[in-house]
Structures are given as C-alpha cells and as structure tokens.
N, C-alpha and C positions, 0 to 999 in steps of 0.2 A: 475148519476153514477160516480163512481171514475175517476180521469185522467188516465191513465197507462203511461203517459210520467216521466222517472225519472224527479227527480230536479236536476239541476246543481249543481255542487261545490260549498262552498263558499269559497271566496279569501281567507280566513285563511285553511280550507280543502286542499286545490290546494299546501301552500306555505311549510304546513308538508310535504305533500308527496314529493314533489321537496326537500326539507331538507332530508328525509331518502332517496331516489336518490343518492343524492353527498352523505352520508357519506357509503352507501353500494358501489358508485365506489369507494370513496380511498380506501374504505377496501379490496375492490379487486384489486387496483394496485399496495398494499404493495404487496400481495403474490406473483402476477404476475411479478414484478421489482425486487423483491431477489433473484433470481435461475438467473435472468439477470445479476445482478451485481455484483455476485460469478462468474459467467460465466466470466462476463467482466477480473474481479479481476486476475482471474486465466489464463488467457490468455497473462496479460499485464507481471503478475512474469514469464512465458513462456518465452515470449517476454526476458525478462530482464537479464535471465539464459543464455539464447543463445548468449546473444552481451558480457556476462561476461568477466573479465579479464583472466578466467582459460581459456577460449574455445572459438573460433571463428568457426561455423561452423564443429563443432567437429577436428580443430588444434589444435596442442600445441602452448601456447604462445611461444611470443619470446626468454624468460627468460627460459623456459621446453628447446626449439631446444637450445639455444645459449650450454644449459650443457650437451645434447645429442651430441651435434658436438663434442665438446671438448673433450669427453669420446672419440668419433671416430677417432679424429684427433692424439690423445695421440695415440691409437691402429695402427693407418696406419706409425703412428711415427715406433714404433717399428717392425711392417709389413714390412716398407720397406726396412726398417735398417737392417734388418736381428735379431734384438735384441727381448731378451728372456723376456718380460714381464710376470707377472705370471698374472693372470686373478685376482686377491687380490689388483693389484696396480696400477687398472682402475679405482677405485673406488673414491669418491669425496674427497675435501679437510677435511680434520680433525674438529670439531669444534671445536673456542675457549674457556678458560672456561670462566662464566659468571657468577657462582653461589660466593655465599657469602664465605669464607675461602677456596674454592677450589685451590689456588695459593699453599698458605701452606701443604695441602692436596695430591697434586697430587703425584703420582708416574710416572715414565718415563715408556711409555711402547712401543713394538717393532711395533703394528699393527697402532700405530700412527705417525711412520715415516716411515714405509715399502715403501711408492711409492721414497723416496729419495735414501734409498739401493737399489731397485729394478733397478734404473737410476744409479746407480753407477755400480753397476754389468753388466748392459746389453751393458755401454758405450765399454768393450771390443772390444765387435764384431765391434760398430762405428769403433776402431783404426783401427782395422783392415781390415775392406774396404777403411780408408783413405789412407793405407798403400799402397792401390793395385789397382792401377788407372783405373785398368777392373771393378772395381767394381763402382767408382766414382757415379753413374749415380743412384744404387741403393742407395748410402748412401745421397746421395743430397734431394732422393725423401721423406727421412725419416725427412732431416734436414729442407724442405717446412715445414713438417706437424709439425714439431716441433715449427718454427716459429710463427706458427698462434696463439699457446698458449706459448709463451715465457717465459712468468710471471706466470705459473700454478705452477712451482714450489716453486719460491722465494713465492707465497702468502700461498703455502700448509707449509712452512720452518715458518712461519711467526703466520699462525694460529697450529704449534706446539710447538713452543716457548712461546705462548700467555698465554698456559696450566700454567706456570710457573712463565711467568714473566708478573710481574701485571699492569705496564709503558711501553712505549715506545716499547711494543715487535718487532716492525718495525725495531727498530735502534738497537737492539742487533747484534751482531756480528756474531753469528750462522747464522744470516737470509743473512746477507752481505756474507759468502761462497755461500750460494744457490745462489744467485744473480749474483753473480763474474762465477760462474762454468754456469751458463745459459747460459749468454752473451756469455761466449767464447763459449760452444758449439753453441749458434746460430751464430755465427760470421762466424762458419765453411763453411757455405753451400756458402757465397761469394766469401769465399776462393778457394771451388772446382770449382767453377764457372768462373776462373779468372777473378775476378774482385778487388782482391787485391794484382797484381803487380806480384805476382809470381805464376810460374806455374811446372808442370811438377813433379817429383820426390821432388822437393823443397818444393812446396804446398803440396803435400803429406808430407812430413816430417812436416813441420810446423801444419798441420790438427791434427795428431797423438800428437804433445806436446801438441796441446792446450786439445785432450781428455784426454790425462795423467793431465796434469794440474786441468783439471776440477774432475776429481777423487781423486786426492790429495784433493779439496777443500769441497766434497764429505765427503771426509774421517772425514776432520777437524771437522766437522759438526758433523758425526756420533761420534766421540770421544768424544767431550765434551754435546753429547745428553742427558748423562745421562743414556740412555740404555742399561742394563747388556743382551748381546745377543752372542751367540757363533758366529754368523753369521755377528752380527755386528763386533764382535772383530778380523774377519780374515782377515773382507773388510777394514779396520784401519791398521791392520800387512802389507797387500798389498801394502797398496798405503800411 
C-alpha cells in the first residue's frame, strides 16, 4: 500500500521559503517604521519649537521684554512726572531708511519726530515741580525712570536724521541737541537728590535752567528738522 507519511523538504524547498520569510518581514517593517519615524520626526520639531529663540516656555524673549520695559519705563516717566504724553509717543523708535534713492526722496514728516516734541512739551510740568520742592519726590520718581532708558531718545534723533542723511547720521548735529538735552535732563534727578553740592531753593533753581536749557536744545532740533508743522513751529517761537 502507499506510505501516507509526507516527504520532507528538500534543502533548496526549505531555503525558498526562508527567503520569502525575510523579504515579507522587511516588507512589513517598512510600513510598521514609517508612521514611527514621522511620529519620531514630528515630536523632535515639537521639541525644537519650544526651546526656540521667540519662546521659552511660552515667555517673551529677552529682546520682546527689554522693548516692553522700555515702553513702561517711558510711560511711568511721564506718570510720575506728572507730564502729558500722548499715547502716539510711546511708540518705538522710527526706522532708518535703508532703500536705494530714499535719502534724496524723503520728505520730513511730523509723526516721525512726534516723541521729541511730545518730550519738549511735557518738560513744562518737569520745571515746574522742580520749581516746588513739595513736589521733588514726584519728579525724581519720573527722572529714575527716565534714567533707565537715557539714550532712547538721542537713538530715536538718530534713526530720524538717518531718513536724510546718508553718512555719519550719528555725528550730525541735530542728534548732538538730543544728546546734550538728555544728559542734562538726566543729570536732574542727582541734583534733587543732593548729590550735587547744592540744595534747597538753589537746586531747584538750577533743576528749572537745566529744563529750559534742554528745551531750547529741543527746539534747536525741531527748527532745523525740516518739519513744516503748526505745532512744531509754536514749540520753536517758545523756546
């Protein structure tokens, strides 16, 4: 009668089926490892979004807070000073220009020096707590905050001269008023503070020229800005 026992494999039989084995696993571990390695992928730009230079944690960089302070510090300036900023002259410094023929091109215009009038107009009220020693104490607090950004304005003098002048806009002469008119308003607050020799009625007198002075150099500024402005031209007639 027949065997009923199958026959074995033979070693070539055996060595096919083991070949279509492995090439049916890679085939399944391309499909299986793609959806892994978009997974992975997508995880690590996650990853790399989060630690970015805009956002730590969902903070602002240092470079977002340093221009946020600034705006505040400007604001508590005039807050404590008692001085009238308009909400128009918080705003950031001017750009320079940068484009090809724009020097020749430009026209002078008012919204691109409004925070230097806004500072010349508002110094009033300064005199006039320097004037009045009751007040000292409010106007000191204005001339801290003023301190911390010193240079805000000579750089704002600085990128609105730049509009025009195509060299050196730094060493223009217009920018050296801003500068000159800084300094001595920030010079003020050591003065009420005595810490420069004189005090009393004296320091107060002395506070008051240096805000006249600084608005004359204000003025100097706006006169030769270029700017045809009613507003500009009254704060010039003043000072």
């Amino acid at each position: 009668p027949p065997s009923t026992t199958a026959a074995a494999p033979s070693p070539a039989s055996l060595n096919r089926l083991h070949a279509r084995r492995r090439t049916l696993s890679r085939r399944t571990m391309k499909f299986v490892r793609a959806p892994i390695l978009l997974a992975v992928a997508a995880a690590l730009v996650g990853s790399a979004a989060a630690f970015s230079p805009s956002s730590v944690a969902g903070r602002p960089t240092s470079a977002s807070a340093s221009a946020s302070l600034s705006a505040v510090d400007r604001r508590s300036f005039a807050s404590s000073a008692s001085l009238a900023f308009v909400g128009a002259a918080l705003a950031g410094n001017p750009a320079p220009a940068s484009a090809v023929g724009y020097f020749a091109e430009y026209t002078p215009k008012f919204d691109d020096l409004k925070q230097i009038y806004v500072l010349g107009v508002t110094l009033d009220r300064l005199a006039a707590k320097c004037g009045d020693e009751s007040q000292w104490d409010a106007a000191r607090s204005g001339l801290i905050e003023f301190n911390k950004d010193k240079n805000f304005y000579t750089g704002y003098a600085k990128n609105y001269i730049s509009k025009s002048v195509k060299k050196n806009a730094e060493g223009d002469p217009r920018v050296g008023y801003i500068k000159e008119a800084s300094a001595s308003i920030s010079s003020i607050q050591e003065l009420l503070e005595g810490r420069q020799e004189l005090t009393g009625s004296a320091a107060g007198n002395e506070a008051v020229r240096r805000v006249k002075e600084s608005q004359r150099l204000i003025g100097k500024f706006l006169a030769e800005s270029g700017v045809e402005d009613e507003k500009v031209s009254a704060f010039v007639a003043a000072h």
